[in-house]
C-alpha positions as CSV (number, residue, x, y, z in Angstrom):
1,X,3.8,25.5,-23.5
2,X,1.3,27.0,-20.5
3,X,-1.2,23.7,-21.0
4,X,1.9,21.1,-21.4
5,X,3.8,22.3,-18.4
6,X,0.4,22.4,-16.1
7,X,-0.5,19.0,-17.1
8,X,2.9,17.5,-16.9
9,X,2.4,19.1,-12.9
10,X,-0.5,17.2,-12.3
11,X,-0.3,13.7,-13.7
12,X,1.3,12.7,-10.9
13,X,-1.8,13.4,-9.0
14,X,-3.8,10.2,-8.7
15,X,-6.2,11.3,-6.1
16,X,-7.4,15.0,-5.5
17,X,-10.2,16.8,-3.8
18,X,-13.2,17.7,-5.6
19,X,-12.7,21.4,-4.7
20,X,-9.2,20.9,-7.0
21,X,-10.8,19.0,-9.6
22,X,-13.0,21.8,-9.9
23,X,-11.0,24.6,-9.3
24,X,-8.2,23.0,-11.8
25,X,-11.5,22.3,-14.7
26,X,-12.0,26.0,-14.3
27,X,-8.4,26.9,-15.5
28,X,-8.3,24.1,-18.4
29,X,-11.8,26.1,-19.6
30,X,-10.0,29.5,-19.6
31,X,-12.5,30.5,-16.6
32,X,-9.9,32.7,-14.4
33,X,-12.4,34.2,-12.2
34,X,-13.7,31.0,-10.5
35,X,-10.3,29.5,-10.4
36,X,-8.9,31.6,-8.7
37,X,-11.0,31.9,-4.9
38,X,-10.7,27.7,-5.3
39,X,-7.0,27.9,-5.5
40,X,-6.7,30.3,-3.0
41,X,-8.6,28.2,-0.5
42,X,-6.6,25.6,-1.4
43,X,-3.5,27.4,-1.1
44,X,-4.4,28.8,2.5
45,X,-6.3,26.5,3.9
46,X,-5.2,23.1,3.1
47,X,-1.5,23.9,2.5
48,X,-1.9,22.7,-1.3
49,X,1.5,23.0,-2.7
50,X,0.2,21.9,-6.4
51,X,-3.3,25.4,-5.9
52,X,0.1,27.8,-4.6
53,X,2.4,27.1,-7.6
54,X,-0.9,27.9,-9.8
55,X,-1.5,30.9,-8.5
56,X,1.9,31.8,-8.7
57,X,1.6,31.7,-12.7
58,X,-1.7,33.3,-12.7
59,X,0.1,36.2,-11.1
60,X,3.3,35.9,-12.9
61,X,1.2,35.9,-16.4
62,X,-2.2,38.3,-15.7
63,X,-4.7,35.3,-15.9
64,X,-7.7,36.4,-14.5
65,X,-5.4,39.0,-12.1
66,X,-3.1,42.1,-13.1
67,X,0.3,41.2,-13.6
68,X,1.8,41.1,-9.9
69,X,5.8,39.9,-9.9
70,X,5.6,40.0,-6.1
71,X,2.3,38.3,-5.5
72,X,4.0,35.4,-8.0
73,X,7.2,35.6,-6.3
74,X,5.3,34.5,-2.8
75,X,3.0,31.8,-4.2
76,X,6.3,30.2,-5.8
77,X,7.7,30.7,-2.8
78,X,5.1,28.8,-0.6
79,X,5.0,26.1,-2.8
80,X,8.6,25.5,-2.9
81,X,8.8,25.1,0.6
82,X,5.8,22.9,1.3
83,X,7.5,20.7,-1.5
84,X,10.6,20.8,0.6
85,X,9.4,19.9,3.9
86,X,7.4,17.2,2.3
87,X,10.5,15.6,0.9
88,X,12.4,16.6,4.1
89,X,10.3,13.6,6.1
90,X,10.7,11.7,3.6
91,X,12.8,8.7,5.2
92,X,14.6,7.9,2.0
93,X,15.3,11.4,1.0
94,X,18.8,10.9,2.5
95,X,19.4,7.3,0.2
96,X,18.5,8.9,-2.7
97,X,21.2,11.4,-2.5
98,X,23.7,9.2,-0.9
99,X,23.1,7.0,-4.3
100,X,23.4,9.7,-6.5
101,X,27.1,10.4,-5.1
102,X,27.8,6.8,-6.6
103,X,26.5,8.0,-9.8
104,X,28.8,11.2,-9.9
105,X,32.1,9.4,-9.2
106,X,31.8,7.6,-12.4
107,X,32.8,8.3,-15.8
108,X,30.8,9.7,-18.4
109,X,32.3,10.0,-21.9
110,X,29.6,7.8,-23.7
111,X,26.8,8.6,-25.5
112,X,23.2,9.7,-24.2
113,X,21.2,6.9,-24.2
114,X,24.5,4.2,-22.7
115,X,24.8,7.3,-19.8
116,X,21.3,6.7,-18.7
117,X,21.7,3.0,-18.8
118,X,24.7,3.4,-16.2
119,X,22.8,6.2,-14.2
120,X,19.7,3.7,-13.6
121,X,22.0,1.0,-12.3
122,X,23.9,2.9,-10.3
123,X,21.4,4.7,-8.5
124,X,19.2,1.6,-8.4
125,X,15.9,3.8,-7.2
126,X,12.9,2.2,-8.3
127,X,9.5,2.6,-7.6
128,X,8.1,-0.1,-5.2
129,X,6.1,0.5,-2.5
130,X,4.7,-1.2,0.7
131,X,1.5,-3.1,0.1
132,X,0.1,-5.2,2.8
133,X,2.0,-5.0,6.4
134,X,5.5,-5.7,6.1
135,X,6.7,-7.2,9.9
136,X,9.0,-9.5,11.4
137,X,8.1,-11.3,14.6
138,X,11.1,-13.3,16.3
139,X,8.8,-14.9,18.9
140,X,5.2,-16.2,17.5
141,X,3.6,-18.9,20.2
142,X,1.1,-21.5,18.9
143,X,-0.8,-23.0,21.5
144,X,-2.8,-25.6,19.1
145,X,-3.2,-27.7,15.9
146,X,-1.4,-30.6,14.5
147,X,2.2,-29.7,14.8
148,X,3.8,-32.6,12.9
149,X,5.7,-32.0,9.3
150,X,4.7,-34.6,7.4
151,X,8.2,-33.4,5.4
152,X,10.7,-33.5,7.9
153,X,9.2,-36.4,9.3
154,X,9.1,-34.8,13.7
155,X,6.9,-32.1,15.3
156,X,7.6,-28.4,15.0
157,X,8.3,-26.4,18.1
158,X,5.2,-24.4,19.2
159,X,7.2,-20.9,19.2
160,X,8.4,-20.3,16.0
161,X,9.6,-17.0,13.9
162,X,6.7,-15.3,11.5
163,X,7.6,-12.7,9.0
164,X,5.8,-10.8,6.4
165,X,7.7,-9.0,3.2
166,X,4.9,-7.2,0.9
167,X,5.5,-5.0,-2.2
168,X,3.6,-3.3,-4.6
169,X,4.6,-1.2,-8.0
170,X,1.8,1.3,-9.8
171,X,2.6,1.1,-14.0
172,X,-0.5,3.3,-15.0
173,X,-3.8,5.7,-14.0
174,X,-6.2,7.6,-15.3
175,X,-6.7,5.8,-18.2
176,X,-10.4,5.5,-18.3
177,X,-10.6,8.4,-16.5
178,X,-11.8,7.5,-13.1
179,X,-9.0,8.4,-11.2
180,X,-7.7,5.0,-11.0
181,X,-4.2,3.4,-10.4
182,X,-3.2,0.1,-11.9
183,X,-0.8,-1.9,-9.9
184,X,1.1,-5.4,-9.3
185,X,1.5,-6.5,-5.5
186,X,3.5,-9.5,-4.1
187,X,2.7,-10.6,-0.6
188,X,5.3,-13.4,1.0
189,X,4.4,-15.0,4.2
190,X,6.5,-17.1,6.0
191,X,6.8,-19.5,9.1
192,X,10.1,-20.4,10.3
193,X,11.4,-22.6,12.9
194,X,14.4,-20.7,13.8
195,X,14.6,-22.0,17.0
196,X,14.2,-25.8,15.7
197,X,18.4,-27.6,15.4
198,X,17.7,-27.5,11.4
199,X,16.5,-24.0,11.7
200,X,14.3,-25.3,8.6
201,X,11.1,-23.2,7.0
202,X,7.6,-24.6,8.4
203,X,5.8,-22.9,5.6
204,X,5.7,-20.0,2.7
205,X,3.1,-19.0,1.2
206,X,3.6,-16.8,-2.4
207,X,0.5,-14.3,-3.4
208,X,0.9,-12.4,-6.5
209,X,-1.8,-10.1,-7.7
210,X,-2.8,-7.4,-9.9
211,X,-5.1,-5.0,-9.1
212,X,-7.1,-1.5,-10.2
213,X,-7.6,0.8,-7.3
214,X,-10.4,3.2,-8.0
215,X,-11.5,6.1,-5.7
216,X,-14.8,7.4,-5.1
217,X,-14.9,8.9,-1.5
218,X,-14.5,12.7,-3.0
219,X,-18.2,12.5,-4.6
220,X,-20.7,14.7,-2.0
221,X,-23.3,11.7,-2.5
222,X,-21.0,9.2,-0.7
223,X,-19.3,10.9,1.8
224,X,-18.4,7.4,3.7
225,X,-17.3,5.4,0.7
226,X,-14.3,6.0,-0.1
227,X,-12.6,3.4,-2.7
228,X,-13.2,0.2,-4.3
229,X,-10.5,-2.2,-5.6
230,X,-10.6,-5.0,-8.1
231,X,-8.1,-8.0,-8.2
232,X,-7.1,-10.9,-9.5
233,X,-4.4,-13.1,-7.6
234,X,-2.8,-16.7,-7.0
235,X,-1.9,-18.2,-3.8
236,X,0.3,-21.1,-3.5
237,X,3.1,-22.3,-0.9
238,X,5.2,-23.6,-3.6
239,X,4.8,-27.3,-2.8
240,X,4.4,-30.3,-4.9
241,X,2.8,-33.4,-4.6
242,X,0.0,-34.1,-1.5
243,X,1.1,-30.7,-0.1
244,X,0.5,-28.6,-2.6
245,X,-1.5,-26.2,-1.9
246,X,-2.9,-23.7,-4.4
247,X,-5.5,-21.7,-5.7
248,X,-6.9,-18.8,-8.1
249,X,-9.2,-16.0,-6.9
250,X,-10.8,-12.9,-8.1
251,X,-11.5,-9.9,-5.6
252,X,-13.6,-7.2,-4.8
253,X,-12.7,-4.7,-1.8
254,X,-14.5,-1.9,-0.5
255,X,-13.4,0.7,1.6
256,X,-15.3,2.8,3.9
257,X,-14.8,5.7,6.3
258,X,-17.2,6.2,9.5
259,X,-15.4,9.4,11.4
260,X,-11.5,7.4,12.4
261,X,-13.1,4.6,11.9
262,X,-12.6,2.5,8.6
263,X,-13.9,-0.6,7.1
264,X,-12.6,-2.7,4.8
265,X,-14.9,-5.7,2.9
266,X,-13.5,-7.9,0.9
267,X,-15.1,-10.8,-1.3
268,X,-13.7,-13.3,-3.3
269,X,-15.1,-16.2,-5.6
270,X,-11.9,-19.0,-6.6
271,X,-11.6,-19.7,-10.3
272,X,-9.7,-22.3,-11.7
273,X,-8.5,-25.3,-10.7
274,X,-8.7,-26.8,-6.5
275,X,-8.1,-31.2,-7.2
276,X,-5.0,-30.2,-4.9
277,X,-7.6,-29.1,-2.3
278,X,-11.1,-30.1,-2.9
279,X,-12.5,-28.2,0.5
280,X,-10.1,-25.3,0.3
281,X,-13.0,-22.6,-0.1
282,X,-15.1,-24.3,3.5
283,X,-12.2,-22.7,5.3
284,X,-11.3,-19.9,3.2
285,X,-14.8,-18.2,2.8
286,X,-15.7,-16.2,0.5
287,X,-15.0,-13.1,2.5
288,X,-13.9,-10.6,4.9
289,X,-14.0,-7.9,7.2
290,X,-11.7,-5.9,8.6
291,X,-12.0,-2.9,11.0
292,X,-9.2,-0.3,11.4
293,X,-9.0,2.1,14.4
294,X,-6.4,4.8,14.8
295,X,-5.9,6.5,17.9
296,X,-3.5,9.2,18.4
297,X,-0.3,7.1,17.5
298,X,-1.7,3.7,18.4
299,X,-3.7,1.6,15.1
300,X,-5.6,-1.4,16.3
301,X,-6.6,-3.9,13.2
302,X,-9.5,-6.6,13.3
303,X,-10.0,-8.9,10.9
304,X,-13.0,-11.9,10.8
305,X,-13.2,-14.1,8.2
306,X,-15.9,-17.1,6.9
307,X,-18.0,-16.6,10.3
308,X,-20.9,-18.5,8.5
309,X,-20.0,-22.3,8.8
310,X,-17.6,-22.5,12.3
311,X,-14.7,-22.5,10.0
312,X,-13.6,-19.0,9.9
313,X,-11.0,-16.9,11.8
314,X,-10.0,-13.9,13.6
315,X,-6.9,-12.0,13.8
316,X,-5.8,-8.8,16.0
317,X,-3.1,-6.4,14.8
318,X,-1.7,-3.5,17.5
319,X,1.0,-1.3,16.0
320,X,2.7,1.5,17.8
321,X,6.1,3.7,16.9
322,X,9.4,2.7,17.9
323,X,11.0,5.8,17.1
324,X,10.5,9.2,15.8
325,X,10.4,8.1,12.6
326,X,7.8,6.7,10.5
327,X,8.5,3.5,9.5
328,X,9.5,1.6,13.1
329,X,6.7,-0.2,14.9
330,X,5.9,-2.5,17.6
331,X,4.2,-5.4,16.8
332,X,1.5,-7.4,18.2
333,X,-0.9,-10.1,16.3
334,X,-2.9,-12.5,17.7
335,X,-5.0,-15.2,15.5
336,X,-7.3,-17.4,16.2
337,X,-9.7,-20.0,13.7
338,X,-8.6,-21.7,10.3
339,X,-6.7,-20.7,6.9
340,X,-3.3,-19.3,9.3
341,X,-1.6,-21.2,6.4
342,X,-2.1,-22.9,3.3
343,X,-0.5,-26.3,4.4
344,X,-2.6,-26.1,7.7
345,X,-6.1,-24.4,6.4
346,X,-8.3,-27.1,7.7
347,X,-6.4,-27.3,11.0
348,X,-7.6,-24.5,13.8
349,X,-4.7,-22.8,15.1
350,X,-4.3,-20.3,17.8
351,X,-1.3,-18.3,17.9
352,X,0.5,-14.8,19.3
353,X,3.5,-13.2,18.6
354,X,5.5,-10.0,19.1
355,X,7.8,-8.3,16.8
356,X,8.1,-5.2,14.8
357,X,7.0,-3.8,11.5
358,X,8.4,-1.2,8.9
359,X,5.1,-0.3,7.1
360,X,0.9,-0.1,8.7
């Protein structure tokens, strides 16, 4: 019952310090002594909710201390409350118990598994999560490229809406061991003439992907690399005929970690399929690289892309809070170079908008 209940604790842990792996290896093996100076480092120092509730049970049930009810009693109790105030600034703590309510007005004389049928759909709490920046910016300016919609026949207006929705669900880690976390992702990006009479959408572009996110930055011997991520995705904008504009692409990303600086590289090769768009990959690359600078409350984004053959592009991202809470932010993106959208991927376009954003 001791091994089940500790495990069941710690699946939910996808990424942990090496000084937990090792202290938490030590209490698997029976090996009290060295777990315990781990877990109280843990505990103390780094405010490790997960070491504190450990130690609790050691003390509680003699393992590799004397039985101590009080010493228990104030490890429980320190974990409790760092659980709390985690969940406390959580921002949907309070929609998760305002759903609930819905679930407790309704009627329950049915049997077990038609109850928790009913209780899913009325709380409706799932598990997706932001992936890529999710943002909405009213005003976007583009000061070049071919405006005219071979579609609707006339010019788009050069200011124009821009919005980004981007979601991501993890089904499964750990299963070879590594640490790693399985997940599906769906990016939307769209371009929309809201201030055009039709009010009609420019372009959307659709990017599914699955992906294994694998972390390596808590091995001593690489200190500055912290993850790598393997994908495979489709990118389309849904169109038919001469506009469709599509492709297939595996992906390799690597993550890295120089003081508050971090890098991202990412490299992709196209499989599949391009007689839609012959010379999609000139403008698209074959990689890129982005730089990501926090400063106090202020996160400054740089990405460059195919710099090799004149037919790349760069885009800035400035994000600041709104508010006090956490997930309110100005917006700022500027972009400048080729690929700002699949129907317009051969055509250079320089743009900037402001908005806001509910995820980094």
């Amino acid at each position: 019952m001791k091994e089940l209940l500790i495990s069941l604790l710690f699946l939910s842990t996808l990424y942990g310090a090496t000084e937990f792996d090792d202290a938490y290896a030590y209490y698997k093996a029976g090996e009290f002594q060295k777990a315990l100076p781990l877990f109280k480092k843990l505990a103390s120092t780094n405010s490790d909710n997960d070491a504190a509730y450990i130690l609790g049970y050691m003390y509680e049930h003699g393992e590799g201390v004397d039985i101590d009810k009080a010493a228990a009693a104030s490890w429980y109790k320190r974990s409790s409350h760092g659980y709390y105030f985690d969940i406390k600034k959580d921002a949907s703590r309070e929609t998760v118990k305002e759903t609930k309510k819905l679930y407790k007005s309704i009627d329950k004389d049915f049997d077990e598994e038609t109850l928790k049928t009913i209780e899913q759909y009325s709380q409706s709490i799932y598990s997706l999560k932001a992936y890529a920046t999710n943002y909405f910016i009213p005003l976007s300016y583009r000061a070049d490229g071919d405006r005219y919609d071979e579609t609707y026949g006339h010019n788009a207006q050069a200011v124009e809406t821009e919005f980004q929705i981007s979601v991501r669900y993890d089904y499964g880690a750990n299963i070879l061991g590594l640490n790693e976390v399985y997940s599906f992702a769906y990016t939307q990006h769209s371009f929309w003439q809201l201030y055009e009479k039709s009010a009609y959408f420019r372009e959307t572009n659709y990017n599914p992907e699955a992906f294994v996110t694998i972390p390596v930055g808590y091995t001593r011997n690489f200190d500055f690399f912290k993850m790598i991520r393997l994908s495979f995705a489709h990118q389309s904008n849904g169109r038919g005929g001469a506009e469709e504009r599509s492709w297939n692409y595996v992906e390799g990303s690597l993550y890295f970690q120089f003081g508050p600086t971090f890098l991202n590289l990412k490299l992709w090769k196209d499989v599949g399929d391009l007689s839609y768009n012959t010379d999609l990959m000139d403008y698209m690359g074959y990689g890129s690289l982005t730089l990501l600078v926090p400063y106090k409350k202020h996160l400054f984004k740089l990405t460059g892309r195919n710099p090799f053959n004149h037919k790349g592009s760069i885009e800035g991202c400035y994000t600041y809070p709104l508010t006090n809470e956490k997930n309110l932010f100005l917006y700022l993106k500027a972009f400048h170079g080729f690929g700002e959208s699949l129907i317009s991927y051969d055509e250079r376009v320089s743009k900037v908008g402001i908005g806001f954003s509910i995820s980094r």
